[in-house]
Structures are given as C-alpha cells and as structure tokens.
DRENGU-896866 format. One record per residue (C-alpha): x, y, z; residue in one letter; residue number from 1. Coordinates in steps of 0.5 Angstrom, whole numbers, plus 500, padded with zeros to 3 digits. Layout:
N
REC    x    y    z  type  seq
REC    X    Y    Z     a  NUM
...
END
This chain:
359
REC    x    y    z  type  seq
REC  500  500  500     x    1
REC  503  506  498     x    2
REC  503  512  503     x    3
REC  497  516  498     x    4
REC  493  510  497     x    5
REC  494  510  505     x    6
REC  491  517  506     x    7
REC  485  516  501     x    8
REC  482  511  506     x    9
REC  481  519  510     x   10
REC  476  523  508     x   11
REC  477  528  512     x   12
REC  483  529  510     x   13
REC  480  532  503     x   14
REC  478  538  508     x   15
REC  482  539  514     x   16
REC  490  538  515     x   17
REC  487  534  521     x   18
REC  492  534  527     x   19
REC  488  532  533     x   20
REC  489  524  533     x   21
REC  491  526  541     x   22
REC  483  526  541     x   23
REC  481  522  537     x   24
REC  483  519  531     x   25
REC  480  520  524     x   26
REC  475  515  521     x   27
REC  477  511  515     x   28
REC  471  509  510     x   29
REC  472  502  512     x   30
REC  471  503  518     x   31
REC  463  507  517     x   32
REC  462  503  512     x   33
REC  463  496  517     x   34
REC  458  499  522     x   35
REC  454  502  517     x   36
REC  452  495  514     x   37
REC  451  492  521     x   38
REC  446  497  523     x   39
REC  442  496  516     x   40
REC  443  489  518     x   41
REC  441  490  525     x   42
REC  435  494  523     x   43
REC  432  489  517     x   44
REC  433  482  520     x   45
REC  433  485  527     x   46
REC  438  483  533     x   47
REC  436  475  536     x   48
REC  437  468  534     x   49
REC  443  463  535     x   50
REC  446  465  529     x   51
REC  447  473  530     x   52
REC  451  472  536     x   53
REC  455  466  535     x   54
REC  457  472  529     x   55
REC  458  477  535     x   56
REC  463  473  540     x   57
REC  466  471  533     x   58
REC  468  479  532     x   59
REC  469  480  539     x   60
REC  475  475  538     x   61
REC  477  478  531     x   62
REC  477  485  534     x   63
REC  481  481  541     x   64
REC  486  478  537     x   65
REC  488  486  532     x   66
REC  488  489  539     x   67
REC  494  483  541     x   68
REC  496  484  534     x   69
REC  497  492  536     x   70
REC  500  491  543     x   71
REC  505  485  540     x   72
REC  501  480  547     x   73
REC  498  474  546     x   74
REC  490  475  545     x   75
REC  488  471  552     x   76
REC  491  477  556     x   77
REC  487  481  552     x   78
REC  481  484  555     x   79
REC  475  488  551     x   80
REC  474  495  555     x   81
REC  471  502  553     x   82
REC  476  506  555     x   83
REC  482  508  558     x   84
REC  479  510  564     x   85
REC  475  504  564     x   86
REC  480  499  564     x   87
REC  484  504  570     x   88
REC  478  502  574     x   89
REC  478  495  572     x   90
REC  485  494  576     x   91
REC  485  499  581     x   92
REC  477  495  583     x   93
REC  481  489  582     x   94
REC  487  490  586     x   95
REC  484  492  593     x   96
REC  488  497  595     x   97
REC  487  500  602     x   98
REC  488  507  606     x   99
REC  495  504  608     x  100
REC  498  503  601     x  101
REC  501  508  596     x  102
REC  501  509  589     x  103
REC  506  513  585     x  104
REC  504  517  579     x  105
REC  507  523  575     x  106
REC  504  531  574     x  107
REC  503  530  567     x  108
REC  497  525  567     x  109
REC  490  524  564     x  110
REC  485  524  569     x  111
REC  483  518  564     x  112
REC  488  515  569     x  113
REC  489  520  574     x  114
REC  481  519  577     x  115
REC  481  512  578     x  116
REC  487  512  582     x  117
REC  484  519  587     x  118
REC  478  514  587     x  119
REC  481  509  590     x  120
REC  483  509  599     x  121
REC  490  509  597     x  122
REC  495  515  598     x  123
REC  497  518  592     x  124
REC  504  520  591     x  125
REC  507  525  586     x  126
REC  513  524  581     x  127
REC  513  533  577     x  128
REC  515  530  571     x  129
REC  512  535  566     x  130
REC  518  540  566     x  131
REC  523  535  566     x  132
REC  527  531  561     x  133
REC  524  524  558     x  134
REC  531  522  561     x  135
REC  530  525  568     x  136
REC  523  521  568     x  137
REC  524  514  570     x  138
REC  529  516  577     x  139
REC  523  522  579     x  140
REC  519  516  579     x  141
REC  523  511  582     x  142
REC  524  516  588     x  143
REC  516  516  589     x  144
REC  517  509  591     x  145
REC  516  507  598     x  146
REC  516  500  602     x  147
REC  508  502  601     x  148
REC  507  503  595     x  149
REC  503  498  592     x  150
REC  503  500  584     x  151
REC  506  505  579     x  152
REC  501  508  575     x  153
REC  503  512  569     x  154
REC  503  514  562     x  155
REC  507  512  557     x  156
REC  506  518  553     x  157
REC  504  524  556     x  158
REC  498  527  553     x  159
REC  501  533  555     x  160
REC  508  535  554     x  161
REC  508  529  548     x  162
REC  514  526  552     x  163
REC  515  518  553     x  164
REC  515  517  561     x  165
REC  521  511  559     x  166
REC  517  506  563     x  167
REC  522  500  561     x  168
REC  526  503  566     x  169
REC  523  504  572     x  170
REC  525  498  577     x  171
REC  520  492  577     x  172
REC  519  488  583     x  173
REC  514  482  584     x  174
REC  510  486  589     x  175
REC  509  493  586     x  176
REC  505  492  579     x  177
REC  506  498  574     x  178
REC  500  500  571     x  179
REC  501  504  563     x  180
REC  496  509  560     x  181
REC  497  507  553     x  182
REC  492  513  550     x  183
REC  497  515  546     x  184
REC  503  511  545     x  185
REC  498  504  542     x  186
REC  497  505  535     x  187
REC  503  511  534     x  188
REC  509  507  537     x  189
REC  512  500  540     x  190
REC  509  500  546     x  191
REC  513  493  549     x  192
REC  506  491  554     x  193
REC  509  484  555     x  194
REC  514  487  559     x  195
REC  508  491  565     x  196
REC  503  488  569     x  197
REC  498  492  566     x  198
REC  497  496  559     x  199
REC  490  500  557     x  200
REC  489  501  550     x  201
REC  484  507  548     x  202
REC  481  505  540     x  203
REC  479  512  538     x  204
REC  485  514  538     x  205
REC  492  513  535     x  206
REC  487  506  532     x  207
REC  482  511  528     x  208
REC  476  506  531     x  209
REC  470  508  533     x  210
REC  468  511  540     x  211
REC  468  507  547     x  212
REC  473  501  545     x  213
REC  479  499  547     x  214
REC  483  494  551     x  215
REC  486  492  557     x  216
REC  492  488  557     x  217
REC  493  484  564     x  218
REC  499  481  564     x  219
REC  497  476  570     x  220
REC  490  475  570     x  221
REC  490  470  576     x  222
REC  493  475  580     x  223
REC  487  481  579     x  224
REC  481  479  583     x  225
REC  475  480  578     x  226
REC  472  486  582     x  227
REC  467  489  577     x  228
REC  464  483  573     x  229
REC  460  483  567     x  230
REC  455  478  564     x  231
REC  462  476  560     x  232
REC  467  475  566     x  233
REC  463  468  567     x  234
REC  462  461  565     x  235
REC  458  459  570     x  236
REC  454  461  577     x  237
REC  450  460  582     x  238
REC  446  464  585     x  239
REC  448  463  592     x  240
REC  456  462  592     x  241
REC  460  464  587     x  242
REC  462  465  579     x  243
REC  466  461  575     x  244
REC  471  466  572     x  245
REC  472  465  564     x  246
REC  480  463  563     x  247
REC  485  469  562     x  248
REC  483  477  561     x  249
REC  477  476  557     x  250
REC  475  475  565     x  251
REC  476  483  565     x  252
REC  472  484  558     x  253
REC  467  491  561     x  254
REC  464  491  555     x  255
REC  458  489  551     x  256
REC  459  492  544     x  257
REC  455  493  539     x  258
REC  456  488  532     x  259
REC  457  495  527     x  260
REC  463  497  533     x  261
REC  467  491  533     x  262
REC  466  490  525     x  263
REC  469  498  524     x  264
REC  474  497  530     x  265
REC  477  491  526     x  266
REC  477  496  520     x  267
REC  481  502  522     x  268
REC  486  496  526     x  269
REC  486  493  518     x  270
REC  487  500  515     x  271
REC  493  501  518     x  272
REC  500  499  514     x  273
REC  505  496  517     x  274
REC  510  502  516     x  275
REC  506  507  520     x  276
REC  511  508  525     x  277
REC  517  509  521     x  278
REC  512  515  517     x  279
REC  510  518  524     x  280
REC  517  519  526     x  281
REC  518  523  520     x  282
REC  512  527  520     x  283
REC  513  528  527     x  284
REC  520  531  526     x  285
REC  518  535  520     x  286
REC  512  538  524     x  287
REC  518  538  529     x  288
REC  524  542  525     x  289
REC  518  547  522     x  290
REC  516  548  528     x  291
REC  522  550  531     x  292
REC  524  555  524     x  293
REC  518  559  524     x  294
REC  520  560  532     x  295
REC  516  557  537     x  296
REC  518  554  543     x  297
REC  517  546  543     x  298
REC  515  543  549     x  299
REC  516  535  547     x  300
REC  524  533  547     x  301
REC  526  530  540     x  302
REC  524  524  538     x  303
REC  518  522  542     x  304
REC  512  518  539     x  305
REC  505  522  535     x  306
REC  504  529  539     x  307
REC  508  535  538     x  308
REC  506  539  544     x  309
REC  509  548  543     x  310
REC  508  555  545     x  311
REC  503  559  540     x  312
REC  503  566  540     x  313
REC  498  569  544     x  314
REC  492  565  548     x  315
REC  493  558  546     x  316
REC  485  556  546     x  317
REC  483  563  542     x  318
REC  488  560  537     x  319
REC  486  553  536     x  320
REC  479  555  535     x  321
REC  481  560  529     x  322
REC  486  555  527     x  323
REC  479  550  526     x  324
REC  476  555  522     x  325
REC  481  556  517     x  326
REC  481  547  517     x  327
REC  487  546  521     x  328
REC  485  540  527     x  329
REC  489  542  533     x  330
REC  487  543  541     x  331
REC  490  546  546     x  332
REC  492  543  553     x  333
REC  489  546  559     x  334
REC  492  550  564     x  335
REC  498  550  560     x  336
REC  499  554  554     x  337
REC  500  550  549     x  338
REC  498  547  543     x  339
REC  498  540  541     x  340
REC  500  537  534     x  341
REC  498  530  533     x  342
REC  503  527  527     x  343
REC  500  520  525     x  344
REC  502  515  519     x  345
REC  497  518  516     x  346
REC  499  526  516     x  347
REC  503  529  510     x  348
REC  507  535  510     x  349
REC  502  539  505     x  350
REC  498  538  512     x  351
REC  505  542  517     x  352
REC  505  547  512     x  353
REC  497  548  512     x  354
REC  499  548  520     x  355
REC  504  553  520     x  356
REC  501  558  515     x  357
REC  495  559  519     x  358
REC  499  559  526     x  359
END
C-alpha cells in the first residue's frame, strides 16, 4: 500500500489538515462502511437468533486478536473494554487497595488514569515529570516508591508534553505491579506491553476506530481479583455462592458492544499499513523542524511518539479554534498554554504547511 493509496482511506483529509488523533482518531471508509452494514442488517432482519450472536462472539475474538496484534501480547491476555478509564478502574477495583497502601503517578497524566486512582483508598504520591526531560522521568518515578507502594501508574506518552515516560526503565518488583496509560502510544508507537503487568488501550484514537472501544492488557489474570463482572466475566454461576470466571483477561471483558462497532473497529485496525510507525516518526520530525523554523518554542523532546505539543503566539484555545476555522484540526492542553499537533501515519507534510500558514 503506497502512502497515497493509504491517506485515500480518510475522507476528512480532503477537507482538514486533520492534526488531532491525541482525541480522536480520523475515521477510515471501511471503518463507517462495516457499522453501516451492520446497523442496516440490524434494522432488516433484527437482533436474535443463535446465529446472529454466534456471528458476535465470533467478531469479539476477530477484534481481540487485532488488539493483540497491535499490543504484540497473546490475545488471551487481552480484554475488551471501553475506554482507558474503563480498564484503569478494572484494575484498581481488582487490586483491593487499602488506605495503607500508595501508588506512584507523574503530573502529567489524564484523568482517564488519574480519576480511577484518586478514587481509590490508597494514598497517592507524585513524581513533577512535566518539566523535566524523558531521560530524568524514570529515576523521578523511582524516587516516588516507598515500602507501601502498591502499584505505579502512568502514561506511557504523556498526553500533555508529548513525552514518553520511559517506562521500561522503571524498577520491577513482583509486589509492585505497573499499570500504563497507552491512550497514546498503541497505534503510533511499540509499546512492548508484554513487559508491564497492565497496558490500557483507547480505540478511538491512534486506532481510528469507533467510540467507546479499547483494551485492556493483564499480563497476569490470575492475579487480579474480578471485582467488577460482567455478563461476560463468566462461565458458569450459582445463584448462592460464586462464579466461575472465564480462562485468561476475556474475564475482565467490561463490555458488550454492539456488532457495527466490533466489525468497524476490526476495520480501522486492517487499515493501518505495516510502515505506519516509521512514517509517523518522519512526519513528527518534519512537523518538528518546521515548527522550530517558524520560531515556536517546542515543548516535546526530539523523538518521541505522535504528538508535538509547542507555545503559540497568543491565548492558546483562541488559536486552536481560529486554526479549525481556517481547516486545521489542533487542540490545546489546558492549564498550560499549548497547542498539540498530533502526526500520524496518515498525515502528509502538505498537512504541516497547512498548519503553520494558519498559525
């Protein structure tokens, strides 16, 4: 597939320099296409029969196995959630944490992440990462750990700075399990998940798939307690006692979506070529050097992942809605002053001029 042919899939792209898959990843045609033949099915022939949902379960593993295929983990370690912050609560629920325990974040996280563990009884301590280099994050981090830490919870790409965490050099130890936001690393970078306890996925995304679809990888299943069961947590039950939890992280599975989302997630993951992450680094590093030419301050260290986050001239949420007015897809960060560019496979350097002439 060549990098036109590729692009072509993105309708949107005729229209926008579309710079925003940080939110939400553009929509490839086979991707609507797939729900929309679903959803004509769904009204025509309605939604029963031992057929139809033998057809279901049989997309809820097609779309299992592409999220495997992405994370590079086996697909029974591999749960079907709806979000980030769907599967960040499947595991803190999971763990049963107590008000004696701690758990190690950074100040650079989503409250995707952040939430769930501010929700939970344990004491939360802070490694300030956002000002420091990708190099500096992991011994910050490390600094945070105590004899009560429970867990380390993290991004692996910040959603703010744009700056991997560099999590495969944080310390391992068999009691303190890490947990990884991959909202925005799965889909744009490696993200070695073999190597944590815990990897969350966001679909939406880097993935370009539909709304409210993700993953949840559990490196261990038998060692997370299924704290928050679904209808497909389970083999078996009785009414009385206890349930028999399925084999594996399809335990964990947090949600029952519908046919149209499992075929057009399947979809976006097919669309993807398997050169997207040497072209991402290129586009990110053009946007980069551009960026830096025209005399903004960058904010994200040299090679990261997708997202270039820099000072604009000016209130930053003032210029990201004039720069959508003149078809340029950007956000800002909140609280800080930014914008942030998201560069992914699909973006072409017409896309960076585009940007920096409406800067």
């Amino acid at each position: 597939m060549t990098f036109e042919e590729a692009r072509a899939q993105f309708p949107v792209l005729e229209r926008y320099a579309y710079l925003n898959a940080g939110t939400n990843g553009p929509l490839p045609r086979a991707t609507v296409d797939a729900m929309a033949e679903w959803n004509r099915r769904d009204l025509e022939q309605g939604r029963g029969g031992k057929a139809y949902f033998e057809q279901i379960l049989g997309l809820r593993e097609r779309a299992r196995e592409a999220l495997a295929e992405v994370l590079e983990v086996a697909a029974e370690n591999v749960a079907l959630v709806s979000s980030t912050t769907n599967a960040c609560n499947v595991v803190l629920a999971g763990l049963g944490l107590t008000a004696e325990d701690e758990i190690v974040t950074t100040d650079s996280e989503h409250f995707g992440l952040l939430g769930p563990l501010l929700a939970s009884p344990a004491k939360v301590r802070v490694a300030r990462v956002r000002d420091a280099s990708p190099a500096e994050a992991p011994k910050l981090v490390t600094e945070q750990v105590t004899s009560r830490t429970r867990l380390i919870a993290l991004s692996h790409v910040s959603w703010q700075t744009g700056n991997s965490l560099v999590p495969s050099e944080l310390p391992r130890r068999s009691e303190v399990p890490v947990l990884l936001d991959g909202a925005q690393s799965a889909g744009v970078i490696g993200t070695e998940a073999a190597e944590f306890d815990f990897y969350t996925v966001s679909g939406q995304k880097w993935l370009c798939g539909p709304d409210s679809t993700g993953a949840l990888y559990v490196r261990d299943p038998e060692r997370l307690r299924v704290a928050l069961p679904t209808y497909m947590s389970q083999t078996a039950y009785d009414i009385e006692e206890s349930f028999t939890p399925k084999a594996g992280a399809l335990r964990f599975d947090s949600v029952w979506y519908a046919p149209g989302t499992l075929a057009g997630l399947v979809a976006a993951i097919e669309a993807a070529p398997e050169w997207r992450y040497e072209r991402t680094r290129e586009v990110v590093a053009y946007c980069r050097s551009r960026l830096t030419e025209a005399g903004y301050e960058i904010v994200t260290a040299p090679e990261q992942a997708g997202l270039i986050s820099f000072t604009p001239r000016g209130d930053a949420a003032e210029a990201a809605a004039r720069l959508y007015e003149a078809g340029v897809v950007i956000r800002d960060v909140p609280g800080t002053g930014w914008l942030r560019a998201s560069c992914g496979w699909w973006t072409s350097e017409d896309d960076v001029e585009r940007l920096l002439v409406a800067l």
